[in-house]
C-alpha positions in Angstrom: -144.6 135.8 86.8 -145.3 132.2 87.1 -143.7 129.8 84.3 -145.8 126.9 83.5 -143.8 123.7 83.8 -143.3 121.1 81.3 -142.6 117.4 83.8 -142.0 115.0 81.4 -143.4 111.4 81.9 -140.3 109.2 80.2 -137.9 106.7 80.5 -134.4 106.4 81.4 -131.5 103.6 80.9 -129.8 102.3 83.3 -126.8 99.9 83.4 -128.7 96.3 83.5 -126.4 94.8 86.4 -126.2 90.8 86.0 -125.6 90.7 89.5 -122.6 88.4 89.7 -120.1 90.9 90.5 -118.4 91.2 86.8 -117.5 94.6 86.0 -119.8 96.5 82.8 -118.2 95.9 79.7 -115.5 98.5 78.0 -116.2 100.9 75.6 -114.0 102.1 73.4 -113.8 105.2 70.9 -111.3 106.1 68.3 -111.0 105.8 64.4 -114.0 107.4 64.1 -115.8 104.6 65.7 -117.3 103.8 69.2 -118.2 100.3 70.8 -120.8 100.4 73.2 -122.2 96.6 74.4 -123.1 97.3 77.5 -127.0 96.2 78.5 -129.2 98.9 79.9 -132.6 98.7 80.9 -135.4 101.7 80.8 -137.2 102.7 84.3 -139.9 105.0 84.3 -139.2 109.0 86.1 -141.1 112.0 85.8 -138.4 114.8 84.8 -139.4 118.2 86.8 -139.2 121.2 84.4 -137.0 123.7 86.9 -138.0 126.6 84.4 -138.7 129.8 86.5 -136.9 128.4 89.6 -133.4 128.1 87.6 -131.7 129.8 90.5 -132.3 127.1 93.2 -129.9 124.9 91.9 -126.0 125.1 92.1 -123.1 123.0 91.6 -122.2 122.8 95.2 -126.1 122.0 96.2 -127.0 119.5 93.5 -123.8 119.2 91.0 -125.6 121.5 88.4 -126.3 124.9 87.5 -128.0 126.9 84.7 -126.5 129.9 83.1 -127.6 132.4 81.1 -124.4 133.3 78.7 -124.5 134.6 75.1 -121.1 132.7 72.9 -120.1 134.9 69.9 -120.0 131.6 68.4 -123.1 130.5 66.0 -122.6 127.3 63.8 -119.7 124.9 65.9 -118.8 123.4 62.7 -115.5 123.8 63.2 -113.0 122.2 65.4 -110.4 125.0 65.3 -112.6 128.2 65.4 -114.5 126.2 68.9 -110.7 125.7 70.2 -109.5 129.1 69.2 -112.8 131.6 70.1 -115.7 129.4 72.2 -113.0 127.6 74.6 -111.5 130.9 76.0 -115.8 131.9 76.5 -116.0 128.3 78.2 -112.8 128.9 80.7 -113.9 132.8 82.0 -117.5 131.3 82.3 -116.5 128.5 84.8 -114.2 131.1 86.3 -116.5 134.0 87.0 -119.1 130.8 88.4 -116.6 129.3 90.7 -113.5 131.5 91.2 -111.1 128.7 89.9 -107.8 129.6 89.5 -107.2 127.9 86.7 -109.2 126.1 83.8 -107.8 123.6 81.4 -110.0 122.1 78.7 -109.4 118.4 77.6 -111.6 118.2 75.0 -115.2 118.8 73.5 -118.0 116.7 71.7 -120.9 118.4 69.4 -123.9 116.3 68.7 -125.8 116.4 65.7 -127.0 112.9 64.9 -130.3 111.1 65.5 -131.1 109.5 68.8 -129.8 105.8 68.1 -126.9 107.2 66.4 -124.4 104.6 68.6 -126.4 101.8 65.9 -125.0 103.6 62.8 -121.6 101.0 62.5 -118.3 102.5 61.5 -117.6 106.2 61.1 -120.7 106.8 63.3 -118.7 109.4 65.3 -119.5 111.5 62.5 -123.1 110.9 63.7 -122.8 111.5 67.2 -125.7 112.1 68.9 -127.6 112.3 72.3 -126.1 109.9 74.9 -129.4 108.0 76.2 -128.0 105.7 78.9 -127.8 107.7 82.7 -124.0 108.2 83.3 -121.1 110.0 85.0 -118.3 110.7 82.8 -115.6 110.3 84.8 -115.9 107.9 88.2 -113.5 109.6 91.4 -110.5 107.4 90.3 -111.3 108.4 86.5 -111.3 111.7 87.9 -107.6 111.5 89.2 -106.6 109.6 85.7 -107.6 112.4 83.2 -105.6 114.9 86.0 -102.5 112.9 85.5 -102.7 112.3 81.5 -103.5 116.0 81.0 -100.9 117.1 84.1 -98.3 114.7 84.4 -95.2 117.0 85.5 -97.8 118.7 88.4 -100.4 116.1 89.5 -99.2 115.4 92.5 -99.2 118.8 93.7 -102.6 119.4 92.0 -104.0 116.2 94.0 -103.2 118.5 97.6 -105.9 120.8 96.3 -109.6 121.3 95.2 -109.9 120.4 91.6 -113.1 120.0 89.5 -114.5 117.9 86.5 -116.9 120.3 84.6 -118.8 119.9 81.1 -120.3 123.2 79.8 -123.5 121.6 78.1 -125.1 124.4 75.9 -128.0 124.1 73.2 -126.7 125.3 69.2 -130.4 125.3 68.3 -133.5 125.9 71.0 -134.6 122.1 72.2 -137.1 120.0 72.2 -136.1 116.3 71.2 -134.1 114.4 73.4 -133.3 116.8 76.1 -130.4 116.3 79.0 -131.5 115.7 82.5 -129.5 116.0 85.4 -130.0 113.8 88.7 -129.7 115.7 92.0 -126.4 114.4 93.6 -127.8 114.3 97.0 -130.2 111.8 95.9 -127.7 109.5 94.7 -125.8 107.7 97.1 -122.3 106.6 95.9 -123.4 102.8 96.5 -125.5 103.3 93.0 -122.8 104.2 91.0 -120.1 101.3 89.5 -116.7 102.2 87.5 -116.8 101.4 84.0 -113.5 101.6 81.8 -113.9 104.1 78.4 -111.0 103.8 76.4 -110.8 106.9 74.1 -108.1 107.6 71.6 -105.1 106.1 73.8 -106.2 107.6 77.1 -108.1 104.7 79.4 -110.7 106.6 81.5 -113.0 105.2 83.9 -116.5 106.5 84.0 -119.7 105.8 86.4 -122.1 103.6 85.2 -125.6 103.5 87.6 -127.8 101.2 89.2 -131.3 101.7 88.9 -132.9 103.5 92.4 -136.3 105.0 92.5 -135.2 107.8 94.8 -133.0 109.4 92.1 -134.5 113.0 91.3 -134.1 114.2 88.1 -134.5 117.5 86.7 -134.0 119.4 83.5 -135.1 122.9 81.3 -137.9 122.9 78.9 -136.5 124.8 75.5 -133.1 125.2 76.1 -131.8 127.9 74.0 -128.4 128.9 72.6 -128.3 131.1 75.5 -129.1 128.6 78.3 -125.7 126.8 79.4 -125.9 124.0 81.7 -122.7 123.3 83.8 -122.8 119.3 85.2 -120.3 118.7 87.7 -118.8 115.3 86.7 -116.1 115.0 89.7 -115.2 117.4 92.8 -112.2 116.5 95.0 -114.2 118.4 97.7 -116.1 115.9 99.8 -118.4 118.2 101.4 -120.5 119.4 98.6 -122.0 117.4 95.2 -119.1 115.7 93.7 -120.8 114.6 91.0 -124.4 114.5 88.9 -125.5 111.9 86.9 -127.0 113.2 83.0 -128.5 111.8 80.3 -130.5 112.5 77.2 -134.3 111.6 77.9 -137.3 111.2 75.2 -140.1 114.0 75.7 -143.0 111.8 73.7 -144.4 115.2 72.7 -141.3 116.0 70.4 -140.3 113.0 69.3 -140.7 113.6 65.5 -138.8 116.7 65.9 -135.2 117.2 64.0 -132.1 116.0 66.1 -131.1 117.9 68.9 -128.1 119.8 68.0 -125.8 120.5 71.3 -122.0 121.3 72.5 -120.7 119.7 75.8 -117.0 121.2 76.2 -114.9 119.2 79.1 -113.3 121.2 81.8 -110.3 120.4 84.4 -111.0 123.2 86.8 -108.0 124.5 89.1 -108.3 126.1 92.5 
């Protein structure tokens, strides 16, 4: 049966490079707070719906792959219950997808909050919302930073083999404002992407900020459901395949006065 697509006319926000070679200014998060100064500017993409042709992308082809995988968790309202019951779900996922040896989560963000939720002064953590700037969230030296802060003891033997940066992006409610896109890696050459420092409760990352190219192709699914789980490959130490694919939140003019998107991303160190 043929699925009618949804391509989205929009906009996306990229870094707004001055051009003189300074680095993009830090963010920092913590205290319930996050700083975020850095100047983007909006570029015009059509977003191809992949609905019905799901299966043509991978994380090894394009640095993304839909799932279909039911969680016995419902609300993700609290912290414990998605550390005790939906993080064991997120680890045998990623291991029955890749055959990792090993998973270790670092952490996870739910987003309930309106679109210019970063705007809402202190305590607008508690307000988090869709990220609408095009990203990577960790760069391939950020990538080798959160290894050693979450492994100190073992990261040098983990560096001699394959390890992975994975977010398991999945819907609480079905979507239609503000959905994620994902750029296919192959279209984005490393010479587009600059390292940006993210300072987040102690732990100084560094993340990929993007210049804006034309060629990028970007893709995402119409009405994401609860059931539909996107994995985004932030890093791979494996130079052959996608290391990494850009993501961001997008505006579908159609839904725009719908309620907030309501999503989990959970953030996965992935062993082999």
């Amino acid at each position: 049966m043929t699925v009618k697509k949804h391509h989205v006319a929009s906009k996306l926000k990229y870094w707004d490079d001055p051009g003189d070679g300074s680095k993009p200014t830090p963010i920092f998060i913590g205290k319930g707070h996050i700083t975020n100064k850095r100047p983007h500017k909006e570029h015009e993409f059509t977003i191809s719906d992949v609905s019905g042709d799901e299966s043509q992308y991978n994380l090894d082809s394009h640095g993304f792959q839909w799932c279909q995988h039911a969680s016995y968790e419902d609300m993700f309202t609290d912290d414990e219950r998605i550390k005790a019951a939906y993080y064991p779900e997120c680890e045998q996922l990623i291991k029955t997808t890749t055959g990792a040896r090993k998973v270790h989560i670092f952490n996870h963000k739910v987003r309930r909050g309106p679109t210019q939720w970063h705007h809402l002064g202190l305590q607008n953590l508690a307000n988090r919302g869709p990220v609408t700037r095009t990203h990577v969230d960790q760069s391939y030296d950020g990538a080798e930073r959160r290894l050693r802060w979450e492994f100190p003891a073992e990261a040098d033997a983990l560096l001699e083999k394959r390890y992975q940066i994975i977010n398991v992006w999945r819907p609480i409610r079905t979507i239609l404002k503000d959905p994620i896109a994902v750029a296919d890696s192959t279209s984005v050459p490393d010479a587009d992407l600059v390292g940006a420092e993210m300072t987040e409760d102690g732990f100084m990352g560094e993340s990929w900020v993007v210049r804006h190219n034309p060629s990028h192709r970007w893709y995402y699914k119409f009405g994401m459901t609860p059931q539909d789980v996107l994995l985004i490959k932030c890093f791979d130490s494996e130079e052959k395949v996608a290391r990494r694919a850009l993501h961001s939140a997008f505006e579908d003019p159609a839904y725009q006065d719908c309620d907030s998107r309501q999503s989990i991303e959970v953030r996965c160190l992935v062993l082999y």
